[in-house]
C-alpha positions, -999 to 999 in steps of 0.1 A, spaced: -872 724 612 -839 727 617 -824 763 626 -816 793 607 -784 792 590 -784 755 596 -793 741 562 -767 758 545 -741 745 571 -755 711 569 -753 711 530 -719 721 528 -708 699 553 -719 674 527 -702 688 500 -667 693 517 -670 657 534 -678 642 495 -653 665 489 -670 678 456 -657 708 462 -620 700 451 -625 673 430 -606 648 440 -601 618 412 -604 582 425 -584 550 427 -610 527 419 -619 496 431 -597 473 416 -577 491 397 -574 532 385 -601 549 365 -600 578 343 -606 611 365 -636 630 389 -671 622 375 -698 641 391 -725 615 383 -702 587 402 -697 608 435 -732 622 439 -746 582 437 -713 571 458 -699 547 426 -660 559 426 -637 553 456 -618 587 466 -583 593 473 -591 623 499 -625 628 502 -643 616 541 -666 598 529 -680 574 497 -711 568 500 -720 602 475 -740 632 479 -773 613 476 -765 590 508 -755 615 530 -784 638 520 -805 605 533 -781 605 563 -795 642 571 -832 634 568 -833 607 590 -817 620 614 -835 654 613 -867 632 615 -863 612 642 -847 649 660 -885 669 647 -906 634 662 -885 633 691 -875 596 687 -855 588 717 -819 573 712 -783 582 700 -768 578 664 -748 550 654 -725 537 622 -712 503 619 -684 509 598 -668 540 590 -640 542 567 -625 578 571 -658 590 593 -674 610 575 -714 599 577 -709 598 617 -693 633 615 -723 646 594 -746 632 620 -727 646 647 -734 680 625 -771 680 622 -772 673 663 -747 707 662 -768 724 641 -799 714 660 -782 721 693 -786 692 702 -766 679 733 -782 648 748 -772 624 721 -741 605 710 -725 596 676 -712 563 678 -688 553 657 -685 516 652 -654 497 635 -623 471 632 -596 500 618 -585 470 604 -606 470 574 -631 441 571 -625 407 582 -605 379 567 -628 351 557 -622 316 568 -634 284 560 -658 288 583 -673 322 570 -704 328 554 -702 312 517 -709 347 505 -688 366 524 -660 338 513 -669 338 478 -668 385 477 -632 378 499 -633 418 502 -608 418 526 -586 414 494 -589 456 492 -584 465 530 -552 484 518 -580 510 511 -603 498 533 -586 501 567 -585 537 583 -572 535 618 -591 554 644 -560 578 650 -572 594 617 -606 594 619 -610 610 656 -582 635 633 -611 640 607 -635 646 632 -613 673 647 -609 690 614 -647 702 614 -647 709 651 -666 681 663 -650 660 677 -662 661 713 -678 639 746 -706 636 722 -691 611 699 -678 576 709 -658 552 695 -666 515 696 -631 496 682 -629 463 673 -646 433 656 -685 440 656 -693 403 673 -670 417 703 -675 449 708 -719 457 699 -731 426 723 -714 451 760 -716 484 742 -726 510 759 -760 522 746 -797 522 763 -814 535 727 -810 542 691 -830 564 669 -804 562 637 -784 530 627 -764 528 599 -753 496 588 -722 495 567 -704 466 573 -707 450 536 -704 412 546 -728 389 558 -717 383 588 -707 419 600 -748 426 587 -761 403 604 -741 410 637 -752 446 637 -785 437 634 -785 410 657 -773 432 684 -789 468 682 -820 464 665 -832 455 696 -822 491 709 -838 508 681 -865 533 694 -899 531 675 -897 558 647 -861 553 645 -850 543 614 -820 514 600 -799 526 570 -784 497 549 -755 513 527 -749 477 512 -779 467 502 -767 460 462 -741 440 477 -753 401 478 -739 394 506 -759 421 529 -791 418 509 -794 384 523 -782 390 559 -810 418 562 -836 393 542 -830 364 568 -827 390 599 -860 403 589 -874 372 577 -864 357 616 -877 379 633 -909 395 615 -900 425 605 -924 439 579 -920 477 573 -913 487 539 -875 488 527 -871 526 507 -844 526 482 -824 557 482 -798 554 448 -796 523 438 -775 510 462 -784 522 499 -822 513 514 -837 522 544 -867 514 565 -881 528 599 -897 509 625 -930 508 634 -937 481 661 
């Protein structure tokens, strides 16, 4: 149960980092569209021009639970994102561990700031054929300005860590005995099937792995095959249409 007075920090923390508070209208993906839409930012559908995070109200609301559960079960391990745009799902999991008090875990937050990769002829065919690299003018968010974001709520502290680069580099050496959250947000094939590869091992029974993605082709099939390698079994849970999550059990 999390503390008194912690709920209603927790929930606004979600509703400044969506940033439904102000409204702000977004660019689109591919081109402008016509003003705020509540319906689009609670499911995570528009991109915003100043808002911390687009994944939507529904998301992060998922974010918070599992967290919070594996916190109440006592599911050992840190917190992790693998890509992170402007921060703002690793800063609300660093705000359920503050409202928790809790001070023996880390965020880690996981990215390029570059944006996603630059497919190649040797990329995966369906990483090739999306070719979102195409939109990493609003893609890339350099680290500068997401440590900034975190700083803006007060959280930014020896709690959270920042893994920069390439995932194939910089996941295989980093730093981290356990996991109890990962949230896998890479988009592409390859950057799926790399985060996978290299912390699902660390992931603490109980703990649970976040797909934002999974509508996108190319991540569907990276966490099919992953799964499909290595036995995994446990029940995918959709959480709006686009994000799924499952927790492990063995």
């Amino acid at each position: 149960m999390v503390p008194q007075g912690g709920e209603l920090y927790l929930n606004l923390m979600k509703r400044v980092l969506a940033n439904v508070i102000y409204e702000d209208a977004p660019v689109g993906w591919y081109g402008d569209v016509d003003g705020y839409d509540t319906d689009l930012r609670a499911s995570g559908r528009d991109l915003p021009t100043t808002a911390h995070t687009m994944v939507g109200l529904r998301r992060l609301d998922d974010v918070q639970s599992c967290v919070a559960r594996v916190l109440e079960d006592g599911v050992p391990g840190d917190l992790i994102e693998t890509g992170v745009w402007r921060g703002g799902v690793c800063i609300l999991m660093r705000a359920v561990l503050e409202a928790y008090g809790v001070r023996d875990r880390r965020v880690w937050v996981a990215d390029s700031f570059e944006g996603v990769p630059v497919v190649h002829s040797g990329s995966h065919p369906l990483d090739r054929e999306m070719a979102l690299h195409r939109i990493n003018g609003v893609l890339k968010v350099t680290r500068e300005e997401v440590a900034e974001n975190f700083a803006r709520y007060q959280l930014l502290d020896d709690q959270v860590g920042f893994l920069e680069g390439w995932f194939e580099q910089t996941l295989p050496s980093a730093p981290i005995d356990a996991l109890a959250v990962m949230r896998l947000d890479g988009d592409l094939y390859e950057s799926t099937t790399d985060a996978l590869t290299h912390l699902y091992p660390k992931l603490s029974v109980g703990g649970f792995v976040i797909v934002d993605d999974y509508n996108i082709e190319p991540c569907r099939q990276a966490v099919a095959d992953f799964r499909e390698r290595h036995g995994v079994r446990e029940p995918i849970v959709p959480i709006d249409g686009h994000g799924v999550h499952w927790r492990r059990e063995a």
